[in-house]
N, C-alpha and C positions, 0 to 999 in steps of 0.2 A: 304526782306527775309534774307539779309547777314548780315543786322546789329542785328537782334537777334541773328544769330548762333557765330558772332563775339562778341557779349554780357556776352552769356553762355559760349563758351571758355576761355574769359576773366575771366572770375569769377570761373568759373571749374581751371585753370592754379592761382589763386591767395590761393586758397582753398587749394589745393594741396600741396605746397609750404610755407602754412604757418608752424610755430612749434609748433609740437605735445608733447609738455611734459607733460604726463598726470600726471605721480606718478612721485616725487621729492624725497620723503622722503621713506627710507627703511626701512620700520617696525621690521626688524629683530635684526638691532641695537640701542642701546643706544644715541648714540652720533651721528652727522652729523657734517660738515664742510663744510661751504659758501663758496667758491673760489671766488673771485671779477675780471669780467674781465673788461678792461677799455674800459672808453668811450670816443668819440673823447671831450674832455676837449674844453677849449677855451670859444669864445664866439656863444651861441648857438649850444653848440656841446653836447646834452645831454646824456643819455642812459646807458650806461654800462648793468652789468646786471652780469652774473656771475651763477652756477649749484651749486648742491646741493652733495657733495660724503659724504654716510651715512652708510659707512664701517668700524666705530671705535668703540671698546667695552668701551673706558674711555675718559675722557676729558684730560689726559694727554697723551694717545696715539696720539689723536686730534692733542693737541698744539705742539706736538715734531713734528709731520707731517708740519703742518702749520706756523713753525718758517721761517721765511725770506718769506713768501709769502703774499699775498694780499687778505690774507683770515682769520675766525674766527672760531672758536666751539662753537656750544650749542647742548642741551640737543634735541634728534630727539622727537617731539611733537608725534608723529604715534608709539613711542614704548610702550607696554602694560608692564608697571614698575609691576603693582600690581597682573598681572595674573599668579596665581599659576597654575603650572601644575596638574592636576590629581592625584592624590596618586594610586598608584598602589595595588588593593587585595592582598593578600599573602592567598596562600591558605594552609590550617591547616589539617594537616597530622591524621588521625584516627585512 
């Protein structure tokens, strides 16, 4: 009976603790920026991995940001380039 409840703890405590990044990309902007954070290098030492910050209106706001860093700009894939806003009635005066 204790090694199923030490089973389901185990796996309830690994579930828990895993990383939740659901959304990456922030649709409200243009631009996003890779930061790269490093991996234990060497032999066998793989990983790295690195976030997503998609808080820039241009790619040169981006690269001014991301000068001296270990990081990139592209274009955020989630932003809706082509969707026009609505046009707004105007209403006419009789």
């Amino acid at each position: 009976m204790r090694l199923p409840l030490l089973t389901l703890a185990a796996v309830a405590t690994l579930l828990a603790a895993a990383d939740a990044s659901a959304q990456t990309y922030d649709p409200r902007y243009p631009v996003c920026m890779h930061r790269y954070s490093g991996g234990g290098g060497g032999l066998g030492g793989g990983g790295g991995g690195g976030y997503f910050d998609c808080s820039f209106t241009s790619l040169e706001q981006c690269r001014a940001t991301a000068s001296g860093l270990a990081a990139s700009c592209d274009v955020n894939p989630y932003y809706a380039f082509d969707e026009h806003q609505p046009r707004r009635r105007q209403r006419r005066a009789y």
